[in-house]
C-alpha positions in Angstrom: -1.2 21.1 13.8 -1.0 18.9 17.0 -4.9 19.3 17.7 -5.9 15.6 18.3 -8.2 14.6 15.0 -7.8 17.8 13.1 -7.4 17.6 9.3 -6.9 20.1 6.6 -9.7 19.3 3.8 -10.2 22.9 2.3 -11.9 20.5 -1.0 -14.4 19.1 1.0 -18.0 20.1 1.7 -18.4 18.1 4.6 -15.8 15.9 6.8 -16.8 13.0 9.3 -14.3 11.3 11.6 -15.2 7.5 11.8 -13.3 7.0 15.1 -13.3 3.4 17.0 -16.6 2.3 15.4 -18.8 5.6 15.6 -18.6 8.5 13.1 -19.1 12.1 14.2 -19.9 15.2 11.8 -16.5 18.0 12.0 -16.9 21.7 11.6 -14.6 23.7 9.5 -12.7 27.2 10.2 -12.3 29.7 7.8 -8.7 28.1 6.5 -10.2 25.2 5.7 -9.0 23.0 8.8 -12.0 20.6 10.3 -12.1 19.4 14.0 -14.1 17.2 15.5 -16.0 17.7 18.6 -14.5 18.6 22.0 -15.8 15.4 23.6 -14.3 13.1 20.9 -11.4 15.2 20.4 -10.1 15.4 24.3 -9.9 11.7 24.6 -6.5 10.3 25.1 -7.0 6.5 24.6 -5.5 4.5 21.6 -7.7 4.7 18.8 -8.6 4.0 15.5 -9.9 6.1 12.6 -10.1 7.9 9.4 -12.2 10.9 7.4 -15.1 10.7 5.1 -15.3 13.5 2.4 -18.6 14.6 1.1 -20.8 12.0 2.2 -18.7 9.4 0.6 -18.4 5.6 2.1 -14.6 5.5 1.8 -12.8 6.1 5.2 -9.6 7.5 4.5 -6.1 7.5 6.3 -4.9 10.8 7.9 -3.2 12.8 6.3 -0.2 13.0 9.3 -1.2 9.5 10.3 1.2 8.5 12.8 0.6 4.5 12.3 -1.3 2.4 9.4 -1.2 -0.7 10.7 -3.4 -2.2 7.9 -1.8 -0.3 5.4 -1.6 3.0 3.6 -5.3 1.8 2.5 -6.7 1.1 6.4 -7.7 2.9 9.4 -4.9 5.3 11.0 -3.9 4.5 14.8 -3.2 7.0 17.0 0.3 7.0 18.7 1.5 8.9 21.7 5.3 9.9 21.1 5.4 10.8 25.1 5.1 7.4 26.1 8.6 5.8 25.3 10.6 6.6 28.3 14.1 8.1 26.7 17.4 7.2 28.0 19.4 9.8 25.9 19.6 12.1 28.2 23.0 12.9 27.8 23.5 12.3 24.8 25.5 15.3 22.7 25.3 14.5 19.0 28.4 15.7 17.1 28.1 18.7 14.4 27.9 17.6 10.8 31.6 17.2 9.3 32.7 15.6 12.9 32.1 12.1 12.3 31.5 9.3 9.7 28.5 8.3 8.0 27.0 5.0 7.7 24.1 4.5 5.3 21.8 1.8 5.5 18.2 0.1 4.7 16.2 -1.5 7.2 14.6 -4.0 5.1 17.4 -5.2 3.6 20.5 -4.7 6.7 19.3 -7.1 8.2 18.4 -10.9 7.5 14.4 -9.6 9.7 14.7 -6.3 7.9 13.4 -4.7 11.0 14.0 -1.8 13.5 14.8 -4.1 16.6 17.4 -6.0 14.4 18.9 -3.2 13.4 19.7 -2.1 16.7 21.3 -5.8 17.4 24.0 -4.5 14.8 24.8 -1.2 16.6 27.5 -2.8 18.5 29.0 -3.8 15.5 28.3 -0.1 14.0 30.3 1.8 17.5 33.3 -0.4 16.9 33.2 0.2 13.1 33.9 3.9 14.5 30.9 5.7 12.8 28.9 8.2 13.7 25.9 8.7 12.2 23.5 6.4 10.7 21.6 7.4 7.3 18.6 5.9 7.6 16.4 5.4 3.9 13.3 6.6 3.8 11.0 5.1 6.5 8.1 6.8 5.7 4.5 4.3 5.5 4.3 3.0 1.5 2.4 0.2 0.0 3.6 -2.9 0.2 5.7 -5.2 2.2 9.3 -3.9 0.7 11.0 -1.1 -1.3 13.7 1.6 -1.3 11.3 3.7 0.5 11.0 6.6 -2.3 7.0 5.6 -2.6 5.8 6.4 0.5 2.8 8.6 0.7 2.3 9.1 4.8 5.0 11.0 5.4 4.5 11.1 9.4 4.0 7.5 9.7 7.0 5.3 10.5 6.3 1.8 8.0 4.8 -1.0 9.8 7.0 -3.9 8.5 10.2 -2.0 9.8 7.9 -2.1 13.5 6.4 1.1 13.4 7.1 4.2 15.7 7.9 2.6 18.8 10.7 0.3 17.5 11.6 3.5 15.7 12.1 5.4 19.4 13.7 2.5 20.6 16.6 2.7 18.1 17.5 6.0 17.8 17.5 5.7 21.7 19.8 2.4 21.7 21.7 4.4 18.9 22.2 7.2 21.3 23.5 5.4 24.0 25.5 3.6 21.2 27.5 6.9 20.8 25.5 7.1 17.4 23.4 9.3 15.9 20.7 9.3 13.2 20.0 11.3 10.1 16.6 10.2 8.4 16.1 10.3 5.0 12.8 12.4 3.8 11.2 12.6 0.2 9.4 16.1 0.1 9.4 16.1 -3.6 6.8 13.6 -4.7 4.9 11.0 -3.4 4.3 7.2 -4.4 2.0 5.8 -6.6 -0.2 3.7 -4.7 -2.0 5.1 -1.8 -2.0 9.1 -2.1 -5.1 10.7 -1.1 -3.7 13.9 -0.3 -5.6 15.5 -3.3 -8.6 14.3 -2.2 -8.2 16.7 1.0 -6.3 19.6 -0.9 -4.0 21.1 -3.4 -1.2 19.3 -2.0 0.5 18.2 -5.5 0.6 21.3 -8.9 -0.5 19.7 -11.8 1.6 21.0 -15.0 4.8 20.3 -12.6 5.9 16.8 -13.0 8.9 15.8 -11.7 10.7 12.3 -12.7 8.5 10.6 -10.2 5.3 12.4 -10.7 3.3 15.7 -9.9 5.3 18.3 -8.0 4.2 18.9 -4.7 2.4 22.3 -4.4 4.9 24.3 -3.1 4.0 28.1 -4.3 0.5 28.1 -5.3 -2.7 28.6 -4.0 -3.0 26.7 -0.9 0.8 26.6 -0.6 1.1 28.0 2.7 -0.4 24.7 4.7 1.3 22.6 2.1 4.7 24.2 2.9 3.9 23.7 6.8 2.9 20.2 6.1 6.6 19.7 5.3 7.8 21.6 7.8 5.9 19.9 10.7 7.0 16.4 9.6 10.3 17.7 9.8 10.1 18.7 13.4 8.3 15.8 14.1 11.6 13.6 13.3 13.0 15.9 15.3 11.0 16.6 18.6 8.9 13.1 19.2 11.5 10.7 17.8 14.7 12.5 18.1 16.4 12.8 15.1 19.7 14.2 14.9 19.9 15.2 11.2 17.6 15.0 8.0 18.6 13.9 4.9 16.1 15.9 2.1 15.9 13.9 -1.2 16.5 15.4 -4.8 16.0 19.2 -3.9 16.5 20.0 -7.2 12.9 18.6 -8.1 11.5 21.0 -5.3 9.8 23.7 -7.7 9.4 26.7 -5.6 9.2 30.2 -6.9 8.6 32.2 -3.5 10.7 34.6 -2.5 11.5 32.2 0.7 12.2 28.8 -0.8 11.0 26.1 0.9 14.5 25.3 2.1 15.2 28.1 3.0 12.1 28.2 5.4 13.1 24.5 6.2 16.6 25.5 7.4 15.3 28.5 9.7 12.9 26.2 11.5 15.5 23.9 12.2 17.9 26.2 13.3 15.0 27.5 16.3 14.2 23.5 16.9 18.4 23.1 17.6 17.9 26.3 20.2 14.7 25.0 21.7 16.0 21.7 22.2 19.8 22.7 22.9 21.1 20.0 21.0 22.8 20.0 17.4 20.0 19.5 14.0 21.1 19.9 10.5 20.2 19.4 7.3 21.9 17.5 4.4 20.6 18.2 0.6 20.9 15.8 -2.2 20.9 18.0 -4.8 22.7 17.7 -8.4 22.4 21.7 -8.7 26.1 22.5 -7.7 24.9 25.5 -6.5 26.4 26.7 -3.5 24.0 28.6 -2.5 21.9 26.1 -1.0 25.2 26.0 2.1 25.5 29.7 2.1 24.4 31.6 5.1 21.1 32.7 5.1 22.6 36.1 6.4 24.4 36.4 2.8 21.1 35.3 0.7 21.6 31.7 0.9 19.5 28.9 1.8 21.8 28.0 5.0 21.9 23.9 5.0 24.4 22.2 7.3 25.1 20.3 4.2 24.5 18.4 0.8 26.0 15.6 -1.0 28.7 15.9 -3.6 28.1 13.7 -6.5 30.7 15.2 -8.0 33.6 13.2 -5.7 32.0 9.6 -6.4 32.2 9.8 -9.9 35.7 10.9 -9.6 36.7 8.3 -7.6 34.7 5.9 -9.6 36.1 6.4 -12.9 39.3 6.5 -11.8 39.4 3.2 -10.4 36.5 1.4 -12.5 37.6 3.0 -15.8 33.7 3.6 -16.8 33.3 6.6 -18.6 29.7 6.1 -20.1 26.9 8.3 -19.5 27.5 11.2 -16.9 30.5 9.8 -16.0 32.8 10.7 -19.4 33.6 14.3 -18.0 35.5 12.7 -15.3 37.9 10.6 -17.2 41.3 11.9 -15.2 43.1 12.2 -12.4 42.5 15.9 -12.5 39.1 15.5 -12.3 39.9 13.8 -8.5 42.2 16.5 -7.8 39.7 19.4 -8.6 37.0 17.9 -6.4 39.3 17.6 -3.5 40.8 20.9 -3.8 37.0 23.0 -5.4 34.6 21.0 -4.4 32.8 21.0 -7.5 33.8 19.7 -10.8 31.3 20.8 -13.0 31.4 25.0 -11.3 30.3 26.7 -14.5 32.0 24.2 -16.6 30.7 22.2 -20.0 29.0 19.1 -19.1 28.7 16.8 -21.8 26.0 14.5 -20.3 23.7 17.6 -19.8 25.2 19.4 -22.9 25.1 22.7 -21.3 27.3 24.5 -18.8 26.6 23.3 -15.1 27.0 24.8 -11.5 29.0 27.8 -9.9 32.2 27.8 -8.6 31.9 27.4 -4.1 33.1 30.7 -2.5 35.6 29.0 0.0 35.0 32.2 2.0 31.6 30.6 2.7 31.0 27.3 2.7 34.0 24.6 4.0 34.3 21.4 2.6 32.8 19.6 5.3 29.6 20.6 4.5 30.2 18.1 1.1 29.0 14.3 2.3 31.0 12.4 -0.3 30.8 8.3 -0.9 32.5 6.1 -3.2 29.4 4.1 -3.0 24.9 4.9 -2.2 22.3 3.5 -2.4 21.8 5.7 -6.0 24.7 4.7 -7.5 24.5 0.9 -6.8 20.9 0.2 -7.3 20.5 2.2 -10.2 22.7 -0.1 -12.2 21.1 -2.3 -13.7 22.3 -5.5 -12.0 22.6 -3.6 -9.0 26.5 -4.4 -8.5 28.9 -2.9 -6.6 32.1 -2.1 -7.3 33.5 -5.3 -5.2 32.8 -7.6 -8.2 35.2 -5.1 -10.4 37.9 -3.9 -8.2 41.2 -5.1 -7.0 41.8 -5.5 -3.0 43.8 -2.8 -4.2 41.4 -0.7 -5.8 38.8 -1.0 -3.3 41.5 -0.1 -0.2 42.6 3.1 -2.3 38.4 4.1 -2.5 38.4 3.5 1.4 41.5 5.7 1.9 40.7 8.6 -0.4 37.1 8.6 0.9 37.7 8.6 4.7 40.3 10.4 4.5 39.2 13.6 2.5 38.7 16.8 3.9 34.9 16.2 3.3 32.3 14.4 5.2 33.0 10.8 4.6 29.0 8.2 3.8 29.9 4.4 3.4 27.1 2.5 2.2 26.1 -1.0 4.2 28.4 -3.3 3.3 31.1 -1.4 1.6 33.6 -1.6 4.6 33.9 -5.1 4.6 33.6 -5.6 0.5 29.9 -7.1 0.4 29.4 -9.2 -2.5 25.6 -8.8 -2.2 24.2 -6.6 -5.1 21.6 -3.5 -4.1 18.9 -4.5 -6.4 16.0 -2.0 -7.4 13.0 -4.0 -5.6 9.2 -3.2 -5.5 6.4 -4.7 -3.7 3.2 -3.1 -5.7 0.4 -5.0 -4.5 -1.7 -3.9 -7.4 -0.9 -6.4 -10.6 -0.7 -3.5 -13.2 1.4 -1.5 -11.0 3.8 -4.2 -10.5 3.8 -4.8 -14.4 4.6 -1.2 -15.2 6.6 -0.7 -12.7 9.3 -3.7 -14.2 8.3 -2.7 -17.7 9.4 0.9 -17.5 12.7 -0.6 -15.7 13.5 -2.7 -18.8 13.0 -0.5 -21.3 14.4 2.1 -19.5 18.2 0.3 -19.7 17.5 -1.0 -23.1 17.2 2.4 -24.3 20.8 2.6 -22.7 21.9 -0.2 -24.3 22.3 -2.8 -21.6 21.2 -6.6 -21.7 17.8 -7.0 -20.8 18.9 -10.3 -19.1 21.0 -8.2 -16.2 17.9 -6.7 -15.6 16.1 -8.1 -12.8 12.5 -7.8 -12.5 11.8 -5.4 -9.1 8.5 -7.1 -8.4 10.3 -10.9 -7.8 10.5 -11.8 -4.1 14.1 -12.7 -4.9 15.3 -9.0 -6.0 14.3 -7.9 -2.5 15.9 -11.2 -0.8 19.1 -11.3 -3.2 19.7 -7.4 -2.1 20.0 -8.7 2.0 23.7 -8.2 3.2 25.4 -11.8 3.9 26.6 -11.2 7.7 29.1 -14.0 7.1 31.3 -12.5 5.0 32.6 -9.8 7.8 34.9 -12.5 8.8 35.4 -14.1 5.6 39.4 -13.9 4.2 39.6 -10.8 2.1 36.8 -9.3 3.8 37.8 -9.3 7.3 41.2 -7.1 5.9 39.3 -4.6 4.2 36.7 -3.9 7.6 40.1 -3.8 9.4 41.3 -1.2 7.0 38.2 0.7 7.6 38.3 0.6 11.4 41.9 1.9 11.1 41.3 4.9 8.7 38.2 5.8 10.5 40.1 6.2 13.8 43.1 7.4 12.5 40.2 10.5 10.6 40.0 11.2 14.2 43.5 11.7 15.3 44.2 14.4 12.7 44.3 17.8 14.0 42.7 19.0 11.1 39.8 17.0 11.3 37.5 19.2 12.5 38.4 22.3 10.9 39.4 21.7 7.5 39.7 24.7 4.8 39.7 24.5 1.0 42.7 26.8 1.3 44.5 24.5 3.4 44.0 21.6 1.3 47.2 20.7 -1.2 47.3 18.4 -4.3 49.9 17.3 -6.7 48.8 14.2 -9.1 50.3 13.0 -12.8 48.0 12.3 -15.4 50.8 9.7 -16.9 51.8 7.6 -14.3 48.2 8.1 -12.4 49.2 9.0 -9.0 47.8 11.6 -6.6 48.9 13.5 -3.6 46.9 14.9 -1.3 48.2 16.9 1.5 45.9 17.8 4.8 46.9 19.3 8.0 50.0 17.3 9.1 48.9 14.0 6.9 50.2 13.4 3.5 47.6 10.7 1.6 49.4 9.2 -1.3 47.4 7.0 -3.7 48.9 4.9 -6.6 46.1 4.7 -8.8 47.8 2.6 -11.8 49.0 -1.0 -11.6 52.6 0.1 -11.6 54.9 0.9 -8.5 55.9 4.6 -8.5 58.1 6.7 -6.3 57.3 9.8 -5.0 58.2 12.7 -3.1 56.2 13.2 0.3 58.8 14.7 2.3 60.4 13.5 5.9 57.8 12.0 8.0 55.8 8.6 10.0 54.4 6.2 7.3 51.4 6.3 9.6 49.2 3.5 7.5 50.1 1.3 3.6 47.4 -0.2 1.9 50.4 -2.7 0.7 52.8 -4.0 3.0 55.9 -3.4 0.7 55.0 0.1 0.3 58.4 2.2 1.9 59.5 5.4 3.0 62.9 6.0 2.7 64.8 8.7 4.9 65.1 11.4 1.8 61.3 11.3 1.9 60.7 9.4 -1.1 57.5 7.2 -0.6 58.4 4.0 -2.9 54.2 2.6 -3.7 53.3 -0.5 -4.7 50.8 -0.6 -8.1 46.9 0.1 -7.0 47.8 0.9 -3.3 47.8 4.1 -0.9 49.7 5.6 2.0 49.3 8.2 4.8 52.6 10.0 6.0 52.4 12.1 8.7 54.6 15.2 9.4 
């Protein structure tokens, strides 16, 4: 609905827009949308303003507010997306599975936290090699700082980040950076402080609750404007700030029983935005479903999404070089476990898993879905900050260790996500941080945090509270350390593999079929074999020799690492190699 002071309030009675000062009564249609009159409503000038429902004194926020200036609480702004003059023009985003992603968070990338400083890093960003930039959720919340998962004005770009015109003015200096931009989105549940969508309609299903709260209403009565409420603020990211890619959080906590699921009906608009706009769009799921169908074609009766991520491949990777094997991670305590994801995709694909006690996920029909469409990372923002220090695997890993993670992740036949920091081996945690104004918010908020690791049996002292200023400030990267000894090696490691990701022929059109692996659950070694690259990874502490067959030792983790003219690769403990034929 792009009809200028419009709002969907099927609940209400009566609706008045209080607009720049003067309020004016709004007449309803028989689907429940209220407009105000043609006099206030043709007026193209900046303004201020909000709806009052049934006679009451509280103004509220729209719900597709494009700014809140004062907060999710104040008056909405109006914002005219047609008056930032793009320079994009020719800018051709690559496809999904073409490039490198690079995760970040405003607030914390940056020592400002902002938009504009962001975009001062994009040089930086173009010569790391990457692609795309995976922005968290930007979305308006309460508050001055958090991960972004509260928000609850889903078309409003955050205020403290610089609203929507800094927005435009980095994805358009991103652009011309040779870099595009996927934007996180939360469609499954809104934040605590600041949600009056109920008070306009059934936008949430009460019985429904997902971890985070009520489930938003997405096949019940009143579903249908709910379900375009989603689908609009996807176009929006698309069409008036263009977006190259969304990024949809937990799908699995989408509960949809319609015969079109919501993604589905997500993917197909998408799809007609990419034709209308001739440029690429996709989609990227997080989902922990391992159900394939979510990347099938729609064609074969599956939901058709460019993509999703593959939790499966970080915890892998992780136990295999950390040694943790609590929690979810004890089914993937081998160096089979690495080799099945590589070579299937999943590793729970109808198997037992013992953190869920059940059987879990469906083997991927390599027939339909390749493995580029799995974004894989040895490090998110997830699996950081839901530590409970908030540590990365720097402070546990070798140089080794952490050079073998950057080789097997850039290098697989997946889509490769780094998370800020990781390519030069930041130091800085990625703290859980909240900024609830409201005092018993704020309590509960670090109470439940507490208790929930105690019940896991961590120390309550590596805990930090999320409401201290100094969670949020400890969580900034340190810029310094890019050039710091140790850290300047790995970022040069990181530049290499990402370029050298380029130069394989393969690179673009990988196949499960065409993907080899031989490992040894002894001597903890795996090879991985790709096109015309060989990637050989020593993942114990001892030197081992193996057989890769004639080739160009293209790139060592180790510098003593040899290849000798049989084609026996001689590898140092805790390092990798690529050959190429």
């Amino acid at each position: 609905m792009n009809e200028r002071f419009a709002v969907w309030a099927p609940r209400a009675e009566t609706v008045q827009l209080r607009v720049n000062g003067e309020t004016h009564s709004m007449t309803a249609d028989d689907g429940g949308w209220w407009r105000a009159p043609a006099e206030v409503a043709d007026g193209r000038q900046e303004a201020d303003y909000g709806y009052l429902l049934d006679g009451g004194d509280q103004v509220l926020p729209d719900p597709r507010s494009r700014r809140q200036p004062e907060g999710v609480h104040g008056l909405s702004r109006t914002d005219d997306p047609s008056s930032h003059s793009w320079q994009d023009e020719a800018w051709v985003p690559p496809a999904l599975g073409e490039g490198v992603i690079y995760e970040l968070h405003l607030g914390t990338f940056t020592p400002e936290g902002t938009l504009d400083a962001a975009a001062g890093k994009l040089p930086y960003l173009a010569d790391l090699g990457v692609d795309y930039v995976e922005l968290l959720p930007v979305n308006a919340f309460n508050g001055t700082h958090n991960w972004g998962y509260d928000g609850v004005l889903w078309y409003a770009v955050q205020e403290t980040y610089g609203g929507p015109e800094a927005y435009r003015r980095f994805v358009d200096a991103a652009h011309q950076h040779g870099i595009g931009i996927i934007q996180d989105v939360v469609y499954n549940h809104l934040g605590p402080s600041g949600n009056y969508l109920p008070r306009f309609g059934p936008y949430l299903t009460d019985g429904k609750a997902n971890t985070w709260g009520d489930s938003l209403n997405l096949d019940g009565p009143g579903s249908d404007e709910v379900r375009r409420y989603v689908v609009e603020n996807a176009l929006m990211w698309f069409r008036d700030f263009h977006v190259d890619g969304l990024r949809l959080d937990a799908v699995h906590a989408l509960h949809d029983e319609r015969a079109v699921h919501v993604l589905e009906e997500l993917a197909a608009a998408t799809d007609a935005c990419a034709e209308e706009l001739g440029r690429n769009l996709f989609l990227v799921a997080e989902s922990d479903l391992n159900n394939p169908r979510l990347l099938e074609s729609r064609d074969l009766n599956g939901y058709g999404l460019t993509g999703q991520w593959s939790d499966d491949f970080h915890h892998a990777v992780h136990v295999n070089l950390t040694g943790e094997t609590a929690g979810y991670y004890a089914d993937f305590d081998s160096v089979g476990a690495l080799a099945k994801v590589l070579t299937q995709g999943f590793f729970h694909n109808g198997t037992y898993s013992s953190f869920r006690e059940r059987h879990h996920g469906r083997p991927i029909d390599t027939e339909r879905v390749d493995p580029r469409q799995l974004v894989v990372c040895t490090q998110n923002h997830d699996q950081i900050g839901n530590r409970a220090a908030g540590d990365r695997i720097t402070g546990s890993l070798t140089s080794g260790q952490l050079a073998i993670a950057a080789v097997v992740n850039i290098l697989s036949p997946n889509t490769p996500m780094l998370f800020m920091g990781e390519e030069f081996g930041a130091t800085t945690p990625w703290q859980f941080f909240t900024s609830h104004p409201e005092p018993e918010l704020g309590k509960a908020t670090a109470e439940g945090r507490l208790a929930e690791f105690e019940r896991m049996g961590w120390d309550p002292e590596q805990v930090p509270n999320p409401q201290d200023e100094s969670t949020f400030l400890n969580s900034k990267l340190d810029w310094s350390q890019p050039a710091a000894p140790g850290h300047a090696e790995l970022l040069t490691l990181y530049r290499e593999l990402i370029q050298l990701r380029k130069e394989l022929s393969d690179a673009g059109h990988p196949r499960f079929e065409d993907i080899t692996v031989e490992c040894n659950e002894q001597e903890r070694w795996l090879i991985l074999g790709r096109g015309e690259a060989t990637i050989a990874l020593n993942l114990s502490g001892t030197e081992v020799t193996l057989d890769v067959g004639e080739g160009q030792l293209r790139l060592v983790t180790e510098a003593s690492a040899a290849l000798e003219p049989s084609g026996k690769l001689v590898l140092p403990g805790h390092s990798a190699a690529v050959v190429l034929a």
